[in-house]
C-alpha positions, -999 to +999 in steps of 0.1 A: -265+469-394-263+449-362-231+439-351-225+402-346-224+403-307-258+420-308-274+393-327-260+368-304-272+385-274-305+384-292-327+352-276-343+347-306-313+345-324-294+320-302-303+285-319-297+307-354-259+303-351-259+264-350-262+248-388-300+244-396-291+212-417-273+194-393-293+203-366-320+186-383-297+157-392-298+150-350-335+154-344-326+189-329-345+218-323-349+244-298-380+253-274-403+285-282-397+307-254-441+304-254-435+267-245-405+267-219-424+291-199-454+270-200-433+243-190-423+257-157-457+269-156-467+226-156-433+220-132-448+248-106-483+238-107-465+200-091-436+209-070-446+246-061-430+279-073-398+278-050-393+245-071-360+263-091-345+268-052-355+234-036-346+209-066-312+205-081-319+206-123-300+192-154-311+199-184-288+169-201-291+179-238-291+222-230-281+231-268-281+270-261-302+269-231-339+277-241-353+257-213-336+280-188-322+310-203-351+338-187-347+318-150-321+318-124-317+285-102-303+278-073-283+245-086-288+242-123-265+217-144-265+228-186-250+200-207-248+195-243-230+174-268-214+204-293-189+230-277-198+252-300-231+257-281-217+259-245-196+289-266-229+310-278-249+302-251-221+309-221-236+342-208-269+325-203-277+312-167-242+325-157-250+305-121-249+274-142-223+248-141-222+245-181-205+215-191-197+195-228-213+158-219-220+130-244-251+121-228-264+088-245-228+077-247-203+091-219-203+069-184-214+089-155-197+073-121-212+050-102-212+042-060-174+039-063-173+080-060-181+074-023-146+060-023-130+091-041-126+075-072-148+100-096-155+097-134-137+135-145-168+135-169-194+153-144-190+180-124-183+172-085-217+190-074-236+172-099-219+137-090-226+145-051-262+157-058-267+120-075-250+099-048-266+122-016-301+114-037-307+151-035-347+163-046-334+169-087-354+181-119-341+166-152-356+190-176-350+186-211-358+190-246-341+160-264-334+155-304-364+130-317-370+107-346-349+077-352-332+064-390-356+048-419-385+063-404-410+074-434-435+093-415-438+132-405-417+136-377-382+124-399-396+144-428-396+173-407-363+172-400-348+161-436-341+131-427-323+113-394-286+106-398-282+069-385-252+077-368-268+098-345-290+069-333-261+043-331-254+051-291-241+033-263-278+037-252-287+024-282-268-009-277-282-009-240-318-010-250-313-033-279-296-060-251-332-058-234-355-064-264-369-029-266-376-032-300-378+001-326-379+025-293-341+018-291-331+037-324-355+066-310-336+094-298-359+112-276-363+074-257-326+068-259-326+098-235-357+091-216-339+056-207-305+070-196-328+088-170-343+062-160-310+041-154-297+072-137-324+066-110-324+031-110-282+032-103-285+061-076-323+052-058-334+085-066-365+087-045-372+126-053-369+130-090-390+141-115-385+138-156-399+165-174-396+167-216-409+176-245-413+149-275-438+135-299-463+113-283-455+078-294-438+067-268-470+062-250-491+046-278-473+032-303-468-006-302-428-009-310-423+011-277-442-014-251-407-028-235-403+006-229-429+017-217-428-007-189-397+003-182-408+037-178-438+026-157-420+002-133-397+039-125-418+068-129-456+078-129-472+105-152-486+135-134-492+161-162-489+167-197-500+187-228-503+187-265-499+209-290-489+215-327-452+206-342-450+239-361-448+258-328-413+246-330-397+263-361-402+251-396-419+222-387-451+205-397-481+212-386-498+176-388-483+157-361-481+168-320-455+171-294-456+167-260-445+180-223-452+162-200-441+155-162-433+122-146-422+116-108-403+087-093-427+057-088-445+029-104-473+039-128-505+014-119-528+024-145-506+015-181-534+024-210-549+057-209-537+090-201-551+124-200-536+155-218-545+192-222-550+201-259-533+235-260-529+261-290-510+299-296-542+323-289-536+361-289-494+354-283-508+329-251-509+296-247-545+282-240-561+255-229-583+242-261-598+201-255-583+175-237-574+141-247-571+106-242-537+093-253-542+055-252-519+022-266-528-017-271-514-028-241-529-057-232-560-049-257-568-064-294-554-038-320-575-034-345-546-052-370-545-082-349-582-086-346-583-083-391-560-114-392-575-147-404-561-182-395-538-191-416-536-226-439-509-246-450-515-249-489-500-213-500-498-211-542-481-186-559-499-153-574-484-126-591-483-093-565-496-058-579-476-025-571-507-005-584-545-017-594-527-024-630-491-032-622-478-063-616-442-060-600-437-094-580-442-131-574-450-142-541-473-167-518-502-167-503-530-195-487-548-212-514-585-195-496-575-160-503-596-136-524-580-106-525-551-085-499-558-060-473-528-033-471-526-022-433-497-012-427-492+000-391-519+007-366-522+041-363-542+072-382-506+083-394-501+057-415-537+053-426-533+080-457-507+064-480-500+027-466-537+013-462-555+001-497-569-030-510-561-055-539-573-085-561-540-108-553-510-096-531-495-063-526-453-062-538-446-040-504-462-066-481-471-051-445-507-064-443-532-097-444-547-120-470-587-116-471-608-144-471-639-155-464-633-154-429-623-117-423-637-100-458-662-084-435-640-074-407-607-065-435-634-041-451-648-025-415-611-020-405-602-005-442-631+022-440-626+029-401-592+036-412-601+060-444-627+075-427-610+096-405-585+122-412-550+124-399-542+155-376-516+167-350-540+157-325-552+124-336-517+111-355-503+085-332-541+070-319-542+033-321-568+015-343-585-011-317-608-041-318-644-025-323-677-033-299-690-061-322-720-063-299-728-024-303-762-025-319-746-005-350-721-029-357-736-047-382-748-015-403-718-002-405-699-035-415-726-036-443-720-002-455-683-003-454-682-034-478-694-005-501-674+019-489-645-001-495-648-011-526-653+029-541-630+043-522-597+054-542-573+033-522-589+004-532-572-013-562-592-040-565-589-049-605-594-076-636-565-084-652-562-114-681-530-128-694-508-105-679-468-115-687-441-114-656-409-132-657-419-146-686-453-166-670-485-154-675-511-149-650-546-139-649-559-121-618-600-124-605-618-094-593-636-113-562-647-076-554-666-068-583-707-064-572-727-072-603-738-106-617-724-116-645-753-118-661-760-083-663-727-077-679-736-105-704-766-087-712-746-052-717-722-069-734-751-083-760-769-048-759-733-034-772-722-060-796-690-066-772-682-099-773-648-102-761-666-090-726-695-112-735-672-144-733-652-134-705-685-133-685-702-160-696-670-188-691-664-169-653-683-173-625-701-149-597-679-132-579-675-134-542-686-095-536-718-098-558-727-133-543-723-114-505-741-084-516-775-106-519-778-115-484-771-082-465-790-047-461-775-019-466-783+014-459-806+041-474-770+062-481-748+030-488-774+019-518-774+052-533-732+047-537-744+013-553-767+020-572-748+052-593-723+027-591-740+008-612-750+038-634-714+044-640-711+008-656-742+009-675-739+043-689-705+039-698-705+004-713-710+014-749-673+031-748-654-001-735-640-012-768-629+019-781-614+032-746-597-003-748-581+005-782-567+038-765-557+023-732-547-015-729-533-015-702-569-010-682-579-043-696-620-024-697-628-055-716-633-081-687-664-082-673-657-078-632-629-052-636-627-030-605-635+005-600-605+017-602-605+007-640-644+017-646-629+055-634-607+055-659-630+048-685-659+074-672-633+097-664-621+101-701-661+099-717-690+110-687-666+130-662-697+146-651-709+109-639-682+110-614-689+140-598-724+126-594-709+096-577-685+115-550-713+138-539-733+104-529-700+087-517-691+118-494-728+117-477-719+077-469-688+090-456-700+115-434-728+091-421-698+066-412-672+090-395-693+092-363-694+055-359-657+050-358-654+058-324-692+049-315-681+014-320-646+016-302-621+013-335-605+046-319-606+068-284 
């Protein structure tokens, strides 16, 4: 058995000896050695291969050296927050000036130093390099994720302690309005950097990290991101997977990239090399555009409708059958769009559609004015598939003049309305806080008149009267004035076959299940499923083979008509 100095001295084994848990606790993890030699591989390619010699280099957040450990520089700074790293790490980079630094939270001296008077925090070389505005490499690999966040990169690490988060740094960027980015660690560092040139003039400096990609498209991180541009410009950077670093998932990206001092003209788009393990090598796979808003409609601002003053109270549904809330809403509405966020990663589990307002909030009334547009925006966003490539893109404002506009607003009003996120749903008489409220499918797409006729056919006539005292609803009403699509009108029209065939079971599936309320006349999909799920299962299969070939036909239009890059 190895002895426990051997396993130290084992790279590999290095980032082994710090606690897994509360590494993860800090956003913490350390660098493939794959992906730090790639890096300097990107760092070479810019500033030459004698780069190590001719550029003093601080990796400000070291943990046990991975950046560095198989290189020797010529003036190379290693800081970190825990000793205990400095300790298993301290034969690595022996030419190193290691030091223990609280880097988002320690002061580094200021122009006073000229006079003598030095901050004992940094190391005299390091302090000198600063003030004498020597060439200098920060080079790092900082903790990411921030505290609440319910999305891929926090579950990855079991969760982000908030005390990590609440920095001086923290309280720096809050002062300037820079919104969510300020709890984000991997900014928190970012920023510090970019103080640190602002305070000395660094005119030679370069930033050069790894971190997920949001900083550069998500919306909560524009203050900083003009920040960063008004400092540094991007020169390079790549994309891979997440699970190249250890035990993590593999549906969202990290990034490397390489910025030099000076101001960034163009803001929006930015290209990146897509690159992937092959044969124990790192290749070069696509390339793509990583893009924000800035200065563009998102695709959630250009869903919102103008607003009106008379709001009346509706009950608000946690699921297609489950009222949970009271709230308001404008007196036009006829039904809620969910959208929360903007980007693919949300669009699995926070993007759905309902009869009267959603308990969790995060999204827009629909109306008249933006049925067409909530609907277009709800499939664009279903349509396509979260991966570690496409996570963090940006839903925009669509080509509304693109000759297939139209078509695929048509079809999406049907794709919307079948899709299993949509909980659009009938509901009569349903008690909360001791009122009682009755809730109007305005998506359901068949006249009334039909279901009076079924209703006759089948001797129902609870469903019968529910139809004939109603009136159209809005989806039906719509439905007569548009074309849709050879592939859309096939999803129709075994829609319709679903409520025809399976009519004759309503009142004894009703009996079994209440709570689906099968007996009013416009009740939404999500309720007709039930029901055909439990007597003509083989229906439904029927209906997602012809639902998957609209689907398909859609995909490509999604970024045909500009709702992503």
């Amino acid at each position: 058995m190895a002895s426990k100095k051997t396993n130290i001295q084992s790279p590999e084994n290095y980032d082994r000896f710090i606690d897994d848990k509360e590494r993860r606790n800090k956003g913490q993890f350390y660098t493939p050695k794959l992906f730090a030699d790639y890096a300097h591989k990107i760092i070479s390619d810019t500033l030459g291969n004698n780069w190590k010699d001719e550029y003093v280099v601080w990796d400000n957040c070291c943990g046990t050296k991975n950046l560095t450990r198989d290189y020797k520089f010529k003036e190379l700074y290693c800081s970190t927050l825990d000793k205990e790293e400095l300790e298993i790490s301290a034969h690595i980079n022996p030419e190193a000036v290691s030091f223990q630094f609280d880097f988002l939270n320690e002061p580094i001296a200021g122009r006073e130093s000229l006079t003598g008077v030095y901050d004992d925090k940094l190391p005299k070389g390091l302090k000198d390099a600063l003030l004498e505005n020597k060439p200098i490499v920060f080079f790092i690999n900082p903790p990411y994720g921030a505290p609440g966040r319910n999305d891929d990169t926090i579950k990855s690490f079991g969760g982000i302690t908030s005390g990590a988060c609440n920095t001086v740094i923290n309280s720096e960027m809050k002062s300037k309005k820079f919104g969510r980015a300020s709890t984000n660690l991997y900014a928190q560092f970012v920023y510090r950097l970019i103080m640190i040139k602002q305070k000395y003039n660094l005119s030679n400096c370069y930033i050069a990290f790894f971190s997920p990609t949001l900083f550069l498209t998500g919306p909560s991180f524009y203050s900083f991101r003009n920040e960063l541009f008004n400092n540094f410009v991007f020169i390079d950077g790549i994309q891979f997977k997440a699970s190249h670093f250890a035990d993590v998932s593999s549906t969202w990206g990290i990034s490397f990239s390489l910025w030099k001092a000076e101001k960034q003209i163009y803001k929006n788009n930015f290209m990146y090399k897509i690159v992937d393990v092959v044969d124990n090598d790192i290749k070069t796979i696509g390339k793509k555009i990583l893009y924000n808003t800035d200065n563009c409609i998102s695709g959630s601002d250009w869903v919102k409708p103008m607003n009106t003053k008379n709001k009346i109270e509706v009950p608000l549904l946690r699921n297609a059958i489950t009222v949970s809330g009271e709230g308001k809403i404008d007196n036009n509405f006829i039904g809620f769009f969910l959208n929360h966020g903007n980007n693919i990663d949300h669009s699995t589990s926070f993007v759905g559609l309902f009869s009267t307002g959603f308990s969790g909030g995060h999204g827009v009334k629909v109306c008249k004015e933006n049925f067409e547009k909530s609907c277009s925006l709800f499939s664009a966003r279903k349509l396509i598939e979260k991966n570690w490539i496409n996570s963090k893109d940006e839903y925009l404002a669509p080509n509304e003049s693109h000759p297939k506009f139209q078509e695929f607003t048509n079809d999406s009003i049907i794709y919307s309305i079948f899709h299993t996120s949509s909980n659009q749903s009938s509901l009569r008489q349903i008690k909360y806080n001791d009122k009682l409220w009755n809730i109007k499918n305005e998506f359901f797409w068949m006249s009334k008149s039909e279901i009076e006729s079924l209703a006759l056919k089948y001797n129902n006539d609870e469903c019968f009267n529910d139809a004939h005292t109603s009136s159209e609803r809005f989806v039906y009403t719509k439905l007569q004035d548009i074309s849709l699509s050879p592939e859309a009108q096939a999803v129709l029209d075994k829609a319709n076959d679903i409520v025809r065939k399976t009519f004759k079971y309503r009142e004894q599936f009703n009996k079994e299940h209440p709570e689906y309320q099968i007996m009013n006349f416009d009740c939404g999909f999500y309720q007709i499923k039930a029901l055909c799920r439990e007597y003509m299962p083989e229906l439904l299969k029927e209906f997602k083979e012809v639902y998957k070939v609209l689907a398909d036909k859609m995909r490509p239009m999604v970024y045909e008509l500009g709702f992503l890059k």
